[in-house]
N, CA, C and O atoms as CSV, one atom per row, in Angstrom:
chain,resi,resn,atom,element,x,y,z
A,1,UNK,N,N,-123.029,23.600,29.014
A,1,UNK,CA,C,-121.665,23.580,29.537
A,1,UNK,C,C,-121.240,25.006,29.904
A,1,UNK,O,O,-121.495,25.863,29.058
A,2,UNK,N,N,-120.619,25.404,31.057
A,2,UNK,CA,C,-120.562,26.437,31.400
A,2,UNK,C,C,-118.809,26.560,31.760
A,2,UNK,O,O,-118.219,25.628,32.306
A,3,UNK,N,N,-117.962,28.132,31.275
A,3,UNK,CA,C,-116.746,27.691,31.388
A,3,UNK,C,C,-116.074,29.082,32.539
A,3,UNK,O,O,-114.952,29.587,32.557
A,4,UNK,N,N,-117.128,29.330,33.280
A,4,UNK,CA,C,-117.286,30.211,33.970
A,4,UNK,C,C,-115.766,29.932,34.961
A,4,UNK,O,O,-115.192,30.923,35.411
A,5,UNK,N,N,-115.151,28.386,35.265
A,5,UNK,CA,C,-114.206,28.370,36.122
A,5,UNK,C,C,-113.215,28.239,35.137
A,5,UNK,O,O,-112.375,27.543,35.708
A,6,UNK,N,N,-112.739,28.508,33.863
A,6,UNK,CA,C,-111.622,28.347,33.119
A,6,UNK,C,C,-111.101,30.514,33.242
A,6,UNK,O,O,-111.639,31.616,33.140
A,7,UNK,N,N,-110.159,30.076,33.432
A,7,UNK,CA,C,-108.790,31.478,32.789
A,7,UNK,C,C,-108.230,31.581,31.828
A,7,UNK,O,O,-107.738,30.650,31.191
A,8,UNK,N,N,-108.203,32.787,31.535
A,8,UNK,CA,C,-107.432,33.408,30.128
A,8,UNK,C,C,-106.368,33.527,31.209
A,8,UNK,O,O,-106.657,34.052,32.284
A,9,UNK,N,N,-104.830,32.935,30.900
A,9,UNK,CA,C,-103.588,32.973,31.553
A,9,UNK,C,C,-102.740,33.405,30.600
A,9,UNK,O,O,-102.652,32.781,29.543
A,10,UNK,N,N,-101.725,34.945,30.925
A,10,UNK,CA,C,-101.063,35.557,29.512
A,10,UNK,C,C,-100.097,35.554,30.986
A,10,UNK,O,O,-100.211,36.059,32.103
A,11,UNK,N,N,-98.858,34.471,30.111
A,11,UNK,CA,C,-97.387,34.660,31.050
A,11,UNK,C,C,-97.024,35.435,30.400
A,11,UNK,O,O,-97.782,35.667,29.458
A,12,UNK,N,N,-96.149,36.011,30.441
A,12,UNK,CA,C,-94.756,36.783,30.000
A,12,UNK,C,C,-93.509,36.730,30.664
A,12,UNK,O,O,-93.442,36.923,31.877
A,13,UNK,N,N,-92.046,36.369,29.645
A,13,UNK,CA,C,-90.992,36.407,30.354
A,13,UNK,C,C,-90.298,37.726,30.050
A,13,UNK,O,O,-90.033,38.266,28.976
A,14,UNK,N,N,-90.039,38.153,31.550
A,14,UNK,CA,C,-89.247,39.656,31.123
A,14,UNK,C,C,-87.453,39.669,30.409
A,14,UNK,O,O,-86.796,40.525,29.816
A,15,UNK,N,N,-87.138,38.017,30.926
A,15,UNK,CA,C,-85.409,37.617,30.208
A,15,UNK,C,C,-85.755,38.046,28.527
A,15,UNK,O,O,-85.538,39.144,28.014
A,16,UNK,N,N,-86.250,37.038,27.979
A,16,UNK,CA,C,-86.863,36.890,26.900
A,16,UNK,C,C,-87.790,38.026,25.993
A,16,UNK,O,O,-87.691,38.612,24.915
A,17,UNK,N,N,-88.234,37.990,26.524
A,17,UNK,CA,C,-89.553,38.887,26.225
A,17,UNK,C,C,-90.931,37.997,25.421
A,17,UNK,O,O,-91.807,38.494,24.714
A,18,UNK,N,N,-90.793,36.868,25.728
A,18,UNK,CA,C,-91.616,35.711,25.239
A,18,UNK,C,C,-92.954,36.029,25.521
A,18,UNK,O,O,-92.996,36.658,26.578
A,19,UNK,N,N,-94.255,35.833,24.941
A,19,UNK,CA,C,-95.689,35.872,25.376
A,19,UNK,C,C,-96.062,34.544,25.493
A,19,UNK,O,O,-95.301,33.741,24.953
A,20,UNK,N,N,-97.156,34.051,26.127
A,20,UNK,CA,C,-97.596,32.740,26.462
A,20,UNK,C,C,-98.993,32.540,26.435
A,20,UNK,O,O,-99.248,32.328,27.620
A,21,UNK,N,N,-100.117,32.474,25.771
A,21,UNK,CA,C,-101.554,32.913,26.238
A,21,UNK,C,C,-102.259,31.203,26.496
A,21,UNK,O,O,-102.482,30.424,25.570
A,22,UNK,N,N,-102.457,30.976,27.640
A,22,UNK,CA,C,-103.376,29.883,28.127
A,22,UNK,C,C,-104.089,29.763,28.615
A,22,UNK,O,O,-104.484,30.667,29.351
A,23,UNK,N,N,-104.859,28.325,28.514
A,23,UNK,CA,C,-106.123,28.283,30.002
A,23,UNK,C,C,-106.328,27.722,30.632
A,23,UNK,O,O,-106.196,26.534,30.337
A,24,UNK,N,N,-106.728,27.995,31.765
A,24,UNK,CA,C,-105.877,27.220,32.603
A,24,UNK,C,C,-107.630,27.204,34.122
A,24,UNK,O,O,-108.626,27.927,34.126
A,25,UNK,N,N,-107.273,26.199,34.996
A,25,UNK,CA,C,-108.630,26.110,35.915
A,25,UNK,C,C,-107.969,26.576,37.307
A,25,UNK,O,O,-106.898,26.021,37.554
A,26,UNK,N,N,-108.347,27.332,38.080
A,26,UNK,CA,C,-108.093,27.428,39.526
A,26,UNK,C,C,-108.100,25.786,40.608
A,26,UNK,O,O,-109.033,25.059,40.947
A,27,UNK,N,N,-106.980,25.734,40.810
A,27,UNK,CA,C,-106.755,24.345,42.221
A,27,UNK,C,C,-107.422,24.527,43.449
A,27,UNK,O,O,-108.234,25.405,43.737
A,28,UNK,N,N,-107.115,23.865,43.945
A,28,UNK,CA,C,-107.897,23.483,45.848
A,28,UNK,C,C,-106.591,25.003,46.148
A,28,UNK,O,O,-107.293,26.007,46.022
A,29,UNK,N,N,-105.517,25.339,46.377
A,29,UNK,CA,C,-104.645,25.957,46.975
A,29,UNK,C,C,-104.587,27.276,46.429
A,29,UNK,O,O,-103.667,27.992,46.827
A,30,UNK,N,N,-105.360,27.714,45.628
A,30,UNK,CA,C,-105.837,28.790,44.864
A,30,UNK,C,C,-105.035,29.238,43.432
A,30,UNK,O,O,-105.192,30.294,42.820
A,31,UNK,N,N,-104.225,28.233,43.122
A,31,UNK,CA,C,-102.948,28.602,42.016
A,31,UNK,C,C,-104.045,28.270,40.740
A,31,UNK,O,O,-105.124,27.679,40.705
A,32,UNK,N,N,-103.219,28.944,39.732
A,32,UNK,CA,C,-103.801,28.260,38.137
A,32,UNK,C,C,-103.383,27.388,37.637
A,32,UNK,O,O,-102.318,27.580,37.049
A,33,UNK,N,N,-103.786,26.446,37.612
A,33,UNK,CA,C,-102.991,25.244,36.905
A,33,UNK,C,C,-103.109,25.173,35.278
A,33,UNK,O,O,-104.146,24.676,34.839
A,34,UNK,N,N,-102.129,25.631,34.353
A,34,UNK,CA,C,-102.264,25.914,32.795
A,34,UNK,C,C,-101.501,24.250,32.432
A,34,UNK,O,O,-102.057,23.469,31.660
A,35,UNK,N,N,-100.532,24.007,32.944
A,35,UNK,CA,C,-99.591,23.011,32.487
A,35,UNK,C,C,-97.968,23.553,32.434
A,35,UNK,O,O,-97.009,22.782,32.406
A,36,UNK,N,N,-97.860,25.162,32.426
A,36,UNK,CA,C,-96.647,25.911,31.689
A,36,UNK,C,C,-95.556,25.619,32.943
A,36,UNK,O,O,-95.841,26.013,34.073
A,37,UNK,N,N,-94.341,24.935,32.694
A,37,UNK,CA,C,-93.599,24.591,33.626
A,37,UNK,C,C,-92.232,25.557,33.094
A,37,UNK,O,O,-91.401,25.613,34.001
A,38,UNK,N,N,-91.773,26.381,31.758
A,38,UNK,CA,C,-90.713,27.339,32.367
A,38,UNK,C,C,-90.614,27.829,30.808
A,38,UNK,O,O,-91.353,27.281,29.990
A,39,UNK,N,N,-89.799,28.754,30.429
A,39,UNK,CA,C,-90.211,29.306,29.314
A,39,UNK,C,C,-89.079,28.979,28.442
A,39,UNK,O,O,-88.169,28.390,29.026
A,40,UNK,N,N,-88.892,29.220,27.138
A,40,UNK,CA,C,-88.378,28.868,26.464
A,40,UNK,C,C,-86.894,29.326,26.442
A,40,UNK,O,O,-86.089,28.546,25.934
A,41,UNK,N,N,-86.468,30.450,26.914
A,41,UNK,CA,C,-84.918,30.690,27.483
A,41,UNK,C,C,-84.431,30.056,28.877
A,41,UNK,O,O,-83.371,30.432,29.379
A,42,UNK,N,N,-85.406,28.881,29.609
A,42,UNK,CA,C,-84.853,28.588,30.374
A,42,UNK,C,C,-85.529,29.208,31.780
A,42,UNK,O,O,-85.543,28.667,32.885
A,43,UNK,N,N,-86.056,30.445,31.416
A,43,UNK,CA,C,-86.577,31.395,33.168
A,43,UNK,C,C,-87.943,30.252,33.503
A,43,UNK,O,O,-88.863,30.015,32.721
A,44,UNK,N,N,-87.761,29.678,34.834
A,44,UNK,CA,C,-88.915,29.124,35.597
A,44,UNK,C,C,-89.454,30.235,36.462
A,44,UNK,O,O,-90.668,30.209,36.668
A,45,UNK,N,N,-88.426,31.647,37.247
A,45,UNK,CA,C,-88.844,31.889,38.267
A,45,UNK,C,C,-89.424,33.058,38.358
A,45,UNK,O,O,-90.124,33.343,39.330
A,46,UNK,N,N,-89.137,34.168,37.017
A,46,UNK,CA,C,-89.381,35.361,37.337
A,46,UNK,C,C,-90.327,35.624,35.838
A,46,UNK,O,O,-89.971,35.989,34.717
A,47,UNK,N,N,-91.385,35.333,36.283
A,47,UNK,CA,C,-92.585,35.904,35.302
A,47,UNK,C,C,-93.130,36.548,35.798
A,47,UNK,O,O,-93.023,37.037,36.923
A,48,UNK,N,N,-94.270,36.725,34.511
A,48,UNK,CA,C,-95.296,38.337,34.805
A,48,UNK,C,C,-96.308,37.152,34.503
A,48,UNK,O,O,-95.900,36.169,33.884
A,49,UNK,N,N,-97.682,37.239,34.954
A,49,UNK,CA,C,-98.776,36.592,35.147
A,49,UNK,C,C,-99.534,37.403,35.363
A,49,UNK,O,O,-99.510,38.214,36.289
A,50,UNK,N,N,-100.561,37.247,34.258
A,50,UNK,CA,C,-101.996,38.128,34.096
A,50,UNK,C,C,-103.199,37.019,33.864
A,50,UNK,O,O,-103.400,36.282,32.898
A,51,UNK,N,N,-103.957,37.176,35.159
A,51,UNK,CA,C,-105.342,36.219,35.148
A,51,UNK,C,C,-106.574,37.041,34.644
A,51,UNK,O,O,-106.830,38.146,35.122
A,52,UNK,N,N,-107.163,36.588,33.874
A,52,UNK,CA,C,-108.778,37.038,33.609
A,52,UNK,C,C,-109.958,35.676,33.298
A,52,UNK,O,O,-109.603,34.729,32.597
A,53,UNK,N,N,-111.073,35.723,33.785
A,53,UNK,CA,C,-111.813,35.201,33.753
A,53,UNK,C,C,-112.267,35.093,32.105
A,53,UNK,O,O,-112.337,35.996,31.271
A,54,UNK,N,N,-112.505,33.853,31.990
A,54,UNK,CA,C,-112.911,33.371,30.322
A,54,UNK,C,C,-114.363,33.698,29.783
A,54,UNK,O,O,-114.682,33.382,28.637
């Protein structure tokens, strides 16, 4: 089994200052798909997103 197409995904909200560490697979449209739909104070729009290969 090879996990060569999975991401280490570290959101961060700058409102908050919340950390998030997931993993997440690259889509057809080139986005990461983790599941993370908005952070825990509420911010959907203005994160920090750091991709690295797993």
């Amino acid at each position: 089994m090879t996990t060569s197409n999975r991401y280490r995904v570290i959101i961060r909200c700058p409102a908050c200052g919340e950390k998030y560490i997931l993993r997440g697979k690259r889509n057809e449209e080139g986005e990461y798909e983790t599941g993370f739909k908005q952070c825990i104070c509420g911010n959907e729009e203005q994160l920090n997103i750091e991709v690295s290969p797993e």
